[in-house]
N, C-alpha and C positions, 0 to 999 in steps of 0.2 A: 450724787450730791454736787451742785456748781458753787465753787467757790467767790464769793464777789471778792474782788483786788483793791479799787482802790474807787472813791467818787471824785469826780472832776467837775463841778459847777461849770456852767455857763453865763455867766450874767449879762443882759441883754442891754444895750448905749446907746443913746444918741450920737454922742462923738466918741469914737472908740480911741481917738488919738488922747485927748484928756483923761477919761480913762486909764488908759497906759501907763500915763504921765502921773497921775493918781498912786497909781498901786508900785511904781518905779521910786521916784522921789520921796513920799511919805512912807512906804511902808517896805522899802527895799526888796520888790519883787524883782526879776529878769522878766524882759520880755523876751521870751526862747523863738517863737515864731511868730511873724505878722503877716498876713496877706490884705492888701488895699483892697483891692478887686473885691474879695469877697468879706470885707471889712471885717474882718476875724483876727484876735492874737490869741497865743498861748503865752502864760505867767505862772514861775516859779519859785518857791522859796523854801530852801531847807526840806525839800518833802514835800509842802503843800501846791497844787498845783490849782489854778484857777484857768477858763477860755472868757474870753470876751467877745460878743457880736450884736452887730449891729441887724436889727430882725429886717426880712425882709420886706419886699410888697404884697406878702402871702400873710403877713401875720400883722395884727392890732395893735399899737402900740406905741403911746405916748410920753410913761415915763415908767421907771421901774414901779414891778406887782407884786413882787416877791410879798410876801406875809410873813417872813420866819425872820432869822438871821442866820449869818455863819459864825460856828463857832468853831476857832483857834486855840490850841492849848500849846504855851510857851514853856518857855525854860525860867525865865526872867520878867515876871508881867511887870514886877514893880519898873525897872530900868522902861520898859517900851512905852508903859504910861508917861513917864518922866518927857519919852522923846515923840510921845503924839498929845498930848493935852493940851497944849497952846497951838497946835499944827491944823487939826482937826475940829469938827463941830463933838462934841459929846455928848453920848446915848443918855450912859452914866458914869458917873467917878466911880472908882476903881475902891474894891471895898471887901472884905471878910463875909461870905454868907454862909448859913447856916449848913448846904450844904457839902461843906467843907473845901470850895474853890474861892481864889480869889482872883477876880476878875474885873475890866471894865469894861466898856462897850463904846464905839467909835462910827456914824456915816463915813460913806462913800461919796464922792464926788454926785452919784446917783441918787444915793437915799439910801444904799443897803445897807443894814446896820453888822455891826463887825465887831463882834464881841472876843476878847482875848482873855485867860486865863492861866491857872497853874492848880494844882490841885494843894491842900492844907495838909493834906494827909501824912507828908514826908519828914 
């Protein structure tokens, strides 16, 4: 049996520096490693780990493609709402749903949408 560890997104920029700047300032990520040359960083927070890069001249690519989002599960949604809803464009306000999370949802500098949560259950 292989046991899978951990997933590490990729999310693919135009400007990998705003970006950075993005996931630093609004949402209190580290940026742990950056390399210019191959316009790539690594971003961390509390556990979650995110890479940024800039796609090459190998691949198609003019704005984010993603289809899904990322989903984030917090300790404190209500506080982080409080400290991204005027910062941020908004998915959706921040709300009770049926199944028993409460959650809101946030873009990206890019377009990715960025959904944060806690669960009701507690």
């Amino acid at each position: 049996m292989i046991n899978f560890k951990t997933l590490r997104p990729i999310l693919w920029t135009i400007d990998i520096k705003e970006t950075i700047g993005f996931y630093e300032n609004v949402l209190g990520f580290t940026c742990d490693e950056y390399n210019e040359e191959w316009q790539w960083a690594s971003l961390s927070k509390n556990g979650v780990e995110i890479m940024l890069a800039k796609p090459n001249e190998h691949t198609s690519f003019n704005k984010s493609k993603f289809t899904g989002s990322f989903y984030i599960n917090v300790d404190n949604v209500d506080a982080l709402w409080q400290c991204l809803k005027d910062t941020c464009k908004v998915c959706y306000e921040i709300e009770n749903f049926p199944w028993q999370m409460r959650e809101f949802a946030i873009y990206d500098n890019n377009g990715y949408i960025l959904q944060f949560g806690k669960s009701l259950k507690n």
